[in-house]
C-alpha positions as CSV (number, residue, x, y, z in Angstrom):
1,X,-17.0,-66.4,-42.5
2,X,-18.3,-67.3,-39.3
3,X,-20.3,-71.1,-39.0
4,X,-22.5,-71.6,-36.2
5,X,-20.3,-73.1,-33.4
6,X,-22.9,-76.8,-33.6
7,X,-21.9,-77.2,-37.3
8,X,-18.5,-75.9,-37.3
9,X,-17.0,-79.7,-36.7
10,X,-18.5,-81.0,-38.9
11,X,-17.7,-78.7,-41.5
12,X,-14.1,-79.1,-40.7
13,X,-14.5,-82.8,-40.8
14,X,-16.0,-82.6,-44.0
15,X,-13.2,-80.6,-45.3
16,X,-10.2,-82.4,-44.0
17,X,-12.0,-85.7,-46.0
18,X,-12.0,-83.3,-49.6
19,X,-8.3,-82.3,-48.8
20,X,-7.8,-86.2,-48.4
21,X,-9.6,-87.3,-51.2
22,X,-7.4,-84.7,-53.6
23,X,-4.4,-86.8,-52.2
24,X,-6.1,-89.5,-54.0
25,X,-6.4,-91.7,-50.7
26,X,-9.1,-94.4,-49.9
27,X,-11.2,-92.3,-47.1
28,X,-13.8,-94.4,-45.1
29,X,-16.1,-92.1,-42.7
30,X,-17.4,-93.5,-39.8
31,X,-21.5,-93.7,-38.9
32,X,-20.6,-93.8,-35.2
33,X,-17.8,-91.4,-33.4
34,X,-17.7,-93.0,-30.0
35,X,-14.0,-93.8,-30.4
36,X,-12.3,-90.3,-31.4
37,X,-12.5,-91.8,-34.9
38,X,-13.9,-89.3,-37.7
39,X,-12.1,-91.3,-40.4
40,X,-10.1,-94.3,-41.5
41,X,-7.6,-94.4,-44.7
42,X,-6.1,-97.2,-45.9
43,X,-2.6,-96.7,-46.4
44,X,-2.2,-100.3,-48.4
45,X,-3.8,-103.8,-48.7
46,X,-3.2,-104.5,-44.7
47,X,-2.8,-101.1,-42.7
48,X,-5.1,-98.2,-42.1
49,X,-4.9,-95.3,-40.0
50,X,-7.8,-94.0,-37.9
51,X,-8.0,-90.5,-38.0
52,X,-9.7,-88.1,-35.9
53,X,-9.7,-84.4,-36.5
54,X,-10.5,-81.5,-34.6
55,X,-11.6,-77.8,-35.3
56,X,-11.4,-74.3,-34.2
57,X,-13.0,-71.0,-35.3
58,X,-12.2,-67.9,-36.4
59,X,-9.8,-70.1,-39.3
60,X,-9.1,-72.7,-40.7
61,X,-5.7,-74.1,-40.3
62,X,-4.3,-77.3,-40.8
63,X,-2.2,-78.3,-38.0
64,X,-1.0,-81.7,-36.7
65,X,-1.0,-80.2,-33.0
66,X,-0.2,-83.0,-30.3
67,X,-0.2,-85.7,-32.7
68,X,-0.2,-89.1,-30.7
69,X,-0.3,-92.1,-33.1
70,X,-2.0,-95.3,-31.9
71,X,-0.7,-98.9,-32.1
72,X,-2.2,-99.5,-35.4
């Protein structure tokens, strides 16, 4: 299936937070994306991770990619 290249982002965004949530993870989506941050889980009582994810057409795939964590 082929999503219209606007929406396609956000449809991968949207189902990166589903595959999270099945992991049973705390998932909080940001309002505002002006710091490459779709998404923030909390990994315990005092750390989170930000998360930002990126997607391509024709498939889906989940891949880490260049992976560069941040000091957080």
């Amino acid at each position: 299936m082929q999503i219209k290249s606007d929406y396609f982002g956000k449809y991968c965004e949207h189902k990166i937070f589903g595959e999270l949530l099945k992991h049973n993870l705390d998932v909080f989506m940001t309002i505002v994306d002006n710091k490459g941050i779709d998404c923030v889980i909390r990994k315990n009582e005092h750390e989170y991770l930000d998360i930002q994810i990126k997607g391509r057409q024709p498939r889906l795939i989940y891949n880490l990619g260049k992976f560069r964590p941040r000091q957080n």
